[in-house]
C-alpha positions in Angstrom: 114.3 174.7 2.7 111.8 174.3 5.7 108.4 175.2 5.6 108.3 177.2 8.9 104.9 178.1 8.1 104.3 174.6 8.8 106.4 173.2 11.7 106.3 177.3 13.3 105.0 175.8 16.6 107.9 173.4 17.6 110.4 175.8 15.6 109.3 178.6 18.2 110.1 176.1 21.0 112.8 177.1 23.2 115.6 174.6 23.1 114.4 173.1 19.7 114.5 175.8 17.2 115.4 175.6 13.5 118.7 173.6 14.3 116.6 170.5 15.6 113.8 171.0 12.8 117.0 170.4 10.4 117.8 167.3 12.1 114.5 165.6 12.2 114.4 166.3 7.9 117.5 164.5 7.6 116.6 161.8 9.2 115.6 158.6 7.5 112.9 156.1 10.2 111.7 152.7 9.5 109.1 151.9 11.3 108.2 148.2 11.9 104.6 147.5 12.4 101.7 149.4 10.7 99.5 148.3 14.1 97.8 149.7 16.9 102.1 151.1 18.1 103.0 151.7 14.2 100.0 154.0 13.3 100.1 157.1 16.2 104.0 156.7 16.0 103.4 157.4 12.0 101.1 160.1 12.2 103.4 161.9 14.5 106.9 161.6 13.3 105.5 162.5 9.7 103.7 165.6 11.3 106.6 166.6 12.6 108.8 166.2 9.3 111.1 163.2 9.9 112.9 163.2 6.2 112.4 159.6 5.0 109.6 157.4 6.8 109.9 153.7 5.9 106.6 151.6 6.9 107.3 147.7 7.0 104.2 145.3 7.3 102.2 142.7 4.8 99.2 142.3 6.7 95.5 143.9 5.7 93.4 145.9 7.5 90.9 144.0 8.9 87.7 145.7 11.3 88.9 144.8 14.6 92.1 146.8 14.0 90.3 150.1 13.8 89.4 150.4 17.5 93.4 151.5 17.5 94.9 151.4 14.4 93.6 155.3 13.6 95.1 155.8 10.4 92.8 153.6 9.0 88.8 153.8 8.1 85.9 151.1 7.7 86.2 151.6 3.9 89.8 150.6 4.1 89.1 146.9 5.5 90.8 144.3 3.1 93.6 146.6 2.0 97.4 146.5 2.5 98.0 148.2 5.6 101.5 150.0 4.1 99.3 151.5 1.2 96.5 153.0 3.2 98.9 154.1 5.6 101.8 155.8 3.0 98.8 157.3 1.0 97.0 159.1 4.6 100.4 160.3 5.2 101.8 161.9 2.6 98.1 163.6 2.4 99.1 164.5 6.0 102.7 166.3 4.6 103.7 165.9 1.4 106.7 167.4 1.4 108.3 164.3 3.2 109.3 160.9 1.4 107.0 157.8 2.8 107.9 154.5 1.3 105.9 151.1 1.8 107.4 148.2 2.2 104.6 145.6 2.2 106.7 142.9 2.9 107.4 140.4 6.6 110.7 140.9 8.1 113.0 138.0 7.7 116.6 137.3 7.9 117.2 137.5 4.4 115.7 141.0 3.8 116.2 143.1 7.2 119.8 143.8 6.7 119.5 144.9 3.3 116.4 147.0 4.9 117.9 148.4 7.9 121.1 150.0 5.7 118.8 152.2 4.3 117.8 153.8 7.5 119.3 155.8 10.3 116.4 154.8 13.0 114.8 151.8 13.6 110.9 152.0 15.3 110.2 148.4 16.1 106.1 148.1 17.0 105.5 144.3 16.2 103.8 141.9 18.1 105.6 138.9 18.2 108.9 137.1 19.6 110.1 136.0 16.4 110.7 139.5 14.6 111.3 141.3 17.6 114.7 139.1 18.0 115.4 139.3 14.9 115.0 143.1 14.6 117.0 143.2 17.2 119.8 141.1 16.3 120.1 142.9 12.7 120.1 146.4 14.6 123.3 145.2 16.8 124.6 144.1 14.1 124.7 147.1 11.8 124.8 149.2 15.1 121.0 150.7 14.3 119.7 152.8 17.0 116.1 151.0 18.0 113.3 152.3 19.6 111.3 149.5 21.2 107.5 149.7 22.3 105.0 147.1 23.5 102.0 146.8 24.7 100.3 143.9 26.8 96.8 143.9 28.5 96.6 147.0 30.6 100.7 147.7 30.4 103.0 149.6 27.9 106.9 149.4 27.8 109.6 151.5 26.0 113.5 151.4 25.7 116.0 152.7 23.4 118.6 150.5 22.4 122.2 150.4 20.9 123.2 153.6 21.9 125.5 154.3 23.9 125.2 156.3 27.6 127.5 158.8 28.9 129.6 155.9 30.2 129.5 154.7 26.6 127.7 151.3 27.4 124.7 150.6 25.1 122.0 147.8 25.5 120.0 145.5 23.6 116.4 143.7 24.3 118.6 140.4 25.1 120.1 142.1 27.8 115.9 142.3 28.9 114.7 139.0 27.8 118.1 137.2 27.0 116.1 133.6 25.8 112.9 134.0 24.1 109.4 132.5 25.4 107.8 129.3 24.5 105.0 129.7 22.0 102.0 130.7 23.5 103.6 131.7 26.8 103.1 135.4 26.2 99.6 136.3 24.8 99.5 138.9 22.1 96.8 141.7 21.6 94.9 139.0 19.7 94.1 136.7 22.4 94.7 138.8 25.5 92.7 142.3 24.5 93.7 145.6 25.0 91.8 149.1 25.1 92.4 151.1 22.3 94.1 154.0 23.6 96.6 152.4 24.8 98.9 151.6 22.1 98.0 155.3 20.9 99.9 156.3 24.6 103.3 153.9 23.9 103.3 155.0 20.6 102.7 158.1 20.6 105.5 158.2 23.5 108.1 155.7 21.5 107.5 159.1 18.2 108.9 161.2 21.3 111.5 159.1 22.1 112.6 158.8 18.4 112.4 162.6 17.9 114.6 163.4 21.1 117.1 160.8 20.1 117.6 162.5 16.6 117.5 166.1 17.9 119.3 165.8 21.2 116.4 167.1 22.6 115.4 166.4 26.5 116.3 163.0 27.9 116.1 159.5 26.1 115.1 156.0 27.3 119.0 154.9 26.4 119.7 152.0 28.8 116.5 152.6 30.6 113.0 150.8 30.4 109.6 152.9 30.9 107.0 150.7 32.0 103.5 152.7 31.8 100.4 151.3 33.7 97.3 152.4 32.0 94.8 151.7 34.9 96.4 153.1 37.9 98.2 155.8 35.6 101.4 154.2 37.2 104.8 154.6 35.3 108.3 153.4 36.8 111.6 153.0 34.8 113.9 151.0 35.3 118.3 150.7 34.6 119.1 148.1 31.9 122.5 146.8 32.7 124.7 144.6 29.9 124.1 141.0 30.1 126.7 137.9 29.2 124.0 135.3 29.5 123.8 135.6 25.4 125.9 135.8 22.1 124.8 138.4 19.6 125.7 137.7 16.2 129.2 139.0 15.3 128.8 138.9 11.1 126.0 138.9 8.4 127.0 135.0 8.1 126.3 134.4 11.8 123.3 136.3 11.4 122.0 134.6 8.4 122.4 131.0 10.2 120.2 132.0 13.0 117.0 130.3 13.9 114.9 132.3 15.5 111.6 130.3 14.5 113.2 127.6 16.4 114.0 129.7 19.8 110.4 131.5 19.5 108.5 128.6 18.7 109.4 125.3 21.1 107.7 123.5 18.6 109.0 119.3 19.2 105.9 118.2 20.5 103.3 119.1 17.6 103.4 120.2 14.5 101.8 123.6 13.2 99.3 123.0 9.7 97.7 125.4 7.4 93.8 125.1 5.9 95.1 122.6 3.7 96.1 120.0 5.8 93.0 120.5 8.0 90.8 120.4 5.0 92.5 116.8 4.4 92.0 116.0 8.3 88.3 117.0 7.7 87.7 115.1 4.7 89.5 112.1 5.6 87.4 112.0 9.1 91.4 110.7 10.8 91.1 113.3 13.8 89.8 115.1 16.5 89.2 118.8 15.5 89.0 120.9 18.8 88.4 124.4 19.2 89.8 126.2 22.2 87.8 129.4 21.9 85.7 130.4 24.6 81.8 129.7 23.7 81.2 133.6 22.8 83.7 133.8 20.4 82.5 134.5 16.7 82.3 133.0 13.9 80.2 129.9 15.3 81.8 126.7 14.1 79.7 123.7 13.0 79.4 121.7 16.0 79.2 118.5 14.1 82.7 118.7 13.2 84.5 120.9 15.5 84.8 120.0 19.3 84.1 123.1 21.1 86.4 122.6 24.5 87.3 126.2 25.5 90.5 126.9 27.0 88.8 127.9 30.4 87.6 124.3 30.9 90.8 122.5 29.1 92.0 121.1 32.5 88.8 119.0 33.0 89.2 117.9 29.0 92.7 116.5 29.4 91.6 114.1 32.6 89.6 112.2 29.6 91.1 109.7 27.3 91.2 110.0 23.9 91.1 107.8 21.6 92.4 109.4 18.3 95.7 109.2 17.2 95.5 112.4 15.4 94.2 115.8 17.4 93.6 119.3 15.5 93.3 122.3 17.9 91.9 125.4 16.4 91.6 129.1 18.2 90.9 132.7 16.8 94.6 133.8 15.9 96.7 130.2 16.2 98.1 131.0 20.3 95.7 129.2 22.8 96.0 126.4 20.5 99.8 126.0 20.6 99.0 126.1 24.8 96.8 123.1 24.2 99.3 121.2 22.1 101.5 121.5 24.5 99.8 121.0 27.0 98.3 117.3 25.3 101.7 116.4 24.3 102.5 116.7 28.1 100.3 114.0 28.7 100.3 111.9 25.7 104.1 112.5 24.7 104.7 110.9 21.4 102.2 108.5 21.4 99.7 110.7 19.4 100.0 113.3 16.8 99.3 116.7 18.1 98.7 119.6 15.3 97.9 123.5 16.1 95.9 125.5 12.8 99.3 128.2 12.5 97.5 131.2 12.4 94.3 130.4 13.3 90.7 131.2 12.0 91.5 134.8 11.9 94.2 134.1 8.8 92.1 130.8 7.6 88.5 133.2 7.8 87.7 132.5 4.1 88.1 128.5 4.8 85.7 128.3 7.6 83.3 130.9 6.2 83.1 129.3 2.8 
């Protein structure tokens, strides 16, 4: 029975009522991404009494999330995102299931993941799930709500649902090939003000409640793109695409690579601490960091090359002698740009390696 006590404010709404309130507790959300899109798009769709919320992400909180990840607190650096975030919500409504899944989306879990859900919230950051994510929700014909957020710009879409024409899109019908690695900068290297996340994804919790409840208009087939400076917002028709092949079966799915088609890897090779560790104590190769000279924590300049991204292009008229070269940066992007961007010139002749993840996952290493 609802609490109309509780949701009495929306209930009282004309056009939304007690018929849409019943809609929105039997329905069952996963949301992908406990982040900057993931927490405000929480906060409201378990406010407003969504049945089931699902929250997918392994990651911990860590201090410079909290400038927009507001379900979280100072005191909560160093734990499990999912956990703080299931535990703040059902505080916010307990009368509501929340389950964590502190687990990374891959191609042998998502499936399994996505049948136990009606409504699919996607609020990563990267190429790799995002294709995936979407792939999985063609598949098993998943509604998906997509949000993003880049520099000073948001963008929302609903896809796999169909129109009033009965045509439904997808995000390959957007972005049918994926970028090259470090093409796109993410949050991470390219910054963003805090409120602006809270805007998309407070907006993509709207978009999930009208597509349950029938409520107003949806983003089906249509992309909102939000400018936070200039308060600018324009949306735009997505129109089905042939210039891609969705998976037709859990088998096709299964042997996709979508590592491979995010991360145009051929012409260096990604490493973890450990492998850098051995670079360091061997002394067999150039360690260069690419972050600017502000950037924190301060590296010790008698092993680390500090030659910032911004001043790269005068770097690569040199000539190096090493065969081996190490590029390091804050979250494991500007260094895939400069591995590249080395392997341009020197092609095969040296081996080119990028720290996968950066010193943001590696911290511990580098701060002893």
């Amino acid at each position: 029975m609802l609490n109309t006590e509780r949701y009495q404010r929306q209930l009282i709404l004309k056009g939304f009522g007690a018929q849409a309130q019943q809609l929105v507790a039997q329905a069952r959300v996963l949301v992908i991404g406990a982040g900057g899109l993931g927490c405000p798009a929480l906060q409201y769709l378990a406010a407003m009494g969504i049945g089931k919320i699902g929250i997918v992400d392994d990651d911990t909180v860590a201090l410079s999330n909290l400038h927009r990840q507001v379900l979280f607190t100072t005191a909560d650096v160093g734990k499990l995102k999912v956990a703080v975030a299931a535990e703040r919500l059902r505080a916010m409504n307990p009368e509501i299931e929340i389950v964590a899944h502190p687990i990374r989306i891959k191609k042998n879990n998502v499936l399994a993941l996505l049948k136990a859900y009606d409504y699919v919230l996607d609020g990563t950051d990267n190429f790799e799930t995002r294709y995936l994510l979407n792939d999985a929700c063609a598949l098993l014909n998943k509604p998906l709500i997509f949000a993003a957020v880049s520099g000073d710009e948001g963008q929302l879409a609903i896809f796999n649902v169909n129109n009033e024409k009965g045509r439904s899109t997808n995000y390959r019908d957007l972005f049918p090939v994926p970028p090259g690695a470090g093409d796109v900068p993410n949050c991470a290297e390219n910054g963003v003000l805090g409120v602006l996340p809270g805007i998309i994804g407070t907006m993509a919790a709207a978009e999930t409640i009208k597509l349950i409840t029938g409520y107003g208009k949806t983003l089906v087939n249509k992309l909102l793109h939000y400018h936070l400076l200039s308060r600018e917002q324009y949306e735009m028709n997505i129109s089905p695409s042939t210039d891609y092949q969705l998976p037709q079966s859990e088998d096709e799915f299964l042997n996709m690579d979508y590592q491979n088609d995010c991360e145009l890897s051929s012409g260096y090779q990604e490493i973890g601490a450990q492998e850098l560790s051995e670079f360091q104590n061997e002394g067999s190769a150039l360690l260069i960091d690419v972050r600017e000279r502000h950037e924190v924590p301060v590296l010790d300049a008698a092993i680390f090359n500090k030659v910032p991204m911004s001043e790269f292009n005068r770097f690569l008229e040199e000539d190096i002698a090493e065969e081996n070269i190490v590029f390091i940066c804050q979250h494991g992007i500007r260094s895939v740009a400069a591995a590249e961007a080395m392997h341009e010139k020197y092609g095969d002749s040296k081996k080119i390696y990028s720290l996968k993840g950066g010193i943001s996952k590696w911290r511990n290493y580098f701060l002893g």
